[in-house]
C-alpha positions as a Markdown table, in Angstrom:
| # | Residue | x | y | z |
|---|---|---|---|---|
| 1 | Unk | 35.0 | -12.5 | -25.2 |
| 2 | Unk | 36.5 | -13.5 | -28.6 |
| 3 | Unk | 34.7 | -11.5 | -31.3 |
| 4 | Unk | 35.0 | -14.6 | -34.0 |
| 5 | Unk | 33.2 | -17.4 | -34.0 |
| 6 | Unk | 35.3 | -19.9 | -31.5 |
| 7 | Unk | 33.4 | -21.7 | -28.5 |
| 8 | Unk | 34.5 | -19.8 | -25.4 |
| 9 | Unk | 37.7 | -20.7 | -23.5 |
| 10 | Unk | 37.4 | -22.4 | -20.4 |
| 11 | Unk | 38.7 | -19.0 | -18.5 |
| 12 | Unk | 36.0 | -16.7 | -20.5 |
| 13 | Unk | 33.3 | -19.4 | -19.0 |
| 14 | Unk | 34.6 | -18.9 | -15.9 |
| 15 | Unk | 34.5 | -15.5 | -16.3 |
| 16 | Unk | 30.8 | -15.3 | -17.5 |
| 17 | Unk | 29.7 | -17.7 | -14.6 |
| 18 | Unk | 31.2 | -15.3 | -12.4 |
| 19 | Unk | 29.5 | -12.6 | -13.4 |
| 20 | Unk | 26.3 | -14.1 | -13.5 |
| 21 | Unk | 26.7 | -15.3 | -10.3 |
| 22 | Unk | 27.1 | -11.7 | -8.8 |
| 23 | Unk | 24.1 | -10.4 | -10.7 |
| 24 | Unk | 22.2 | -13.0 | -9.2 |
| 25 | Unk | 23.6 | -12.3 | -5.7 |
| 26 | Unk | 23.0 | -8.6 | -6.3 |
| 27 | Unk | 19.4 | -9.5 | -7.7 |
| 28 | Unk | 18.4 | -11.5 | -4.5 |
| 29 | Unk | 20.1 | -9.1 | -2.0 |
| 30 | Unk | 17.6 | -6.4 | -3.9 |
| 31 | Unk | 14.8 | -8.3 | -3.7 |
| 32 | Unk | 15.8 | -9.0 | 0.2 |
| 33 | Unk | 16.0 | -5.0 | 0.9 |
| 34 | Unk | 12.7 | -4.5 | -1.7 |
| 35 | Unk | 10.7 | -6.9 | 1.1 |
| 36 | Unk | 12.4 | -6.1 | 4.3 |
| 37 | Unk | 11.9 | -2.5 | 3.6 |
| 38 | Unk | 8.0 | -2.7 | 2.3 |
| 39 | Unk | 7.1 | -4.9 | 4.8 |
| 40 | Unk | 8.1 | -3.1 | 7.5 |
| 41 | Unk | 6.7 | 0.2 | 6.1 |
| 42 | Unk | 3.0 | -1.3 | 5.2 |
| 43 | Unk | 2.1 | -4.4 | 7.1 |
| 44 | Unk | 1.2 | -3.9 | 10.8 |
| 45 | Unk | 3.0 | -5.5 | 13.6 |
| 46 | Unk | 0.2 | -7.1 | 15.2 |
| 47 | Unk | -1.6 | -9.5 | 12.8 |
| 48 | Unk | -5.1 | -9.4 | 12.9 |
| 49 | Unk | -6.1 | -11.3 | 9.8 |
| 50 | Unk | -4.2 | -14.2 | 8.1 |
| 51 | Unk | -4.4 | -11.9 | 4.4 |
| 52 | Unk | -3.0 | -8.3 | 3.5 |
| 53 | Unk | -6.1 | -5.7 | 4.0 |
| 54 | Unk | -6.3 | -3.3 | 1.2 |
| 55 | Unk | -4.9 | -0.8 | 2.4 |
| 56 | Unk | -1.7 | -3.2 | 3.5 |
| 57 | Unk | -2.0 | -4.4 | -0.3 |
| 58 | Unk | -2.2 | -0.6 | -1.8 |
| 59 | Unk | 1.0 | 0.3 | 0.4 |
| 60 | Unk | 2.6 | -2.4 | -0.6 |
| 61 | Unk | 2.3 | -1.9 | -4.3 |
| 62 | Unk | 3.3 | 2.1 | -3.8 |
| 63 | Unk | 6.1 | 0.9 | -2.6 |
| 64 | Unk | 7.4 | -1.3 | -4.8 |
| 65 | Unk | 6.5 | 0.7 | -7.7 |
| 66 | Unk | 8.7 | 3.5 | -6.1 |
| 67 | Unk | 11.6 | 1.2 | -4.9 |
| 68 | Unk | 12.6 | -0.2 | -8.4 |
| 69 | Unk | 11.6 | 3.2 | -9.7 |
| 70 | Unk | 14.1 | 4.5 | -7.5 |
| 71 | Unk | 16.8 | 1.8 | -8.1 |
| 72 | Unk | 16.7 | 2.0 | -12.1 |
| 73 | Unk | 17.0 | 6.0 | -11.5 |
| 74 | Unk | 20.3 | 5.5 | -9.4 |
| 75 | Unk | 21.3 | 2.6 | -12.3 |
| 76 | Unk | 20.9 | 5.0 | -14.7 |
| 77 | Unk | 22.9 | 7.8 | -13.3 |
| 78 | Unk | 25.5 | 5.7 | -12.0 |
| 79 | Unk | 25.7 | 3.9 | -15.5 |
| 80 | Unk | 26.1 | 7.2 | -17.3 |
| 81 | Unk | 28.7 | 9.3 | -14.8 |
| 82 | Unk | 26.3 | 12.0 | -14.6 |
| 83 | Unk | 26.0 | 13.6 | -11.3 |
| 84 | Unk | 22.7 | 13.4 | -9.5 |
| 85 | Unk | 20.4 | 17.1 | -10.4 |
């Protein structure tokens, strides 16, 4: 982008819309995997109640918590060219 203080040209817009557009893909395909994969891990297959038990809820929450702990941690080294310890 132009460091001065011109509006944007209509090809840096483009750009910019084009990259928010692939965070936003890459946000919902995240949050897609994040409730696929917890799901499946904590709920049971054969509903008995219409609500999460506590134990469902607990699991749930573990592994969210770990998910997007994970996926900054993998962010992070991938952001700063370090190789994985």
């Amino acid at each position: 982008m132009a460091a001065n203080n011109n509006p944007p040209s209509s090809l840096e817009k483009e750009q910019i819309f084009g990259m928010a557009e692939k965070e936003m893909e890459y946000r919902v395909e995240l949050f897609n995997k994040l409730t696929h994969t917890c799901f499946n891990k904590c709920v049971e297959k054969r509903y008995k109640e219409s609500e999460l038990n506590m134990g469902e809820n607990s699991c749930i929450d573990r592994c969210v918590s770990k998910y997007w702990h994970v996926t900054n941690l993998i962010g992070q080294l991938l952001g700063s060219g370090r190789p994985p310890m």
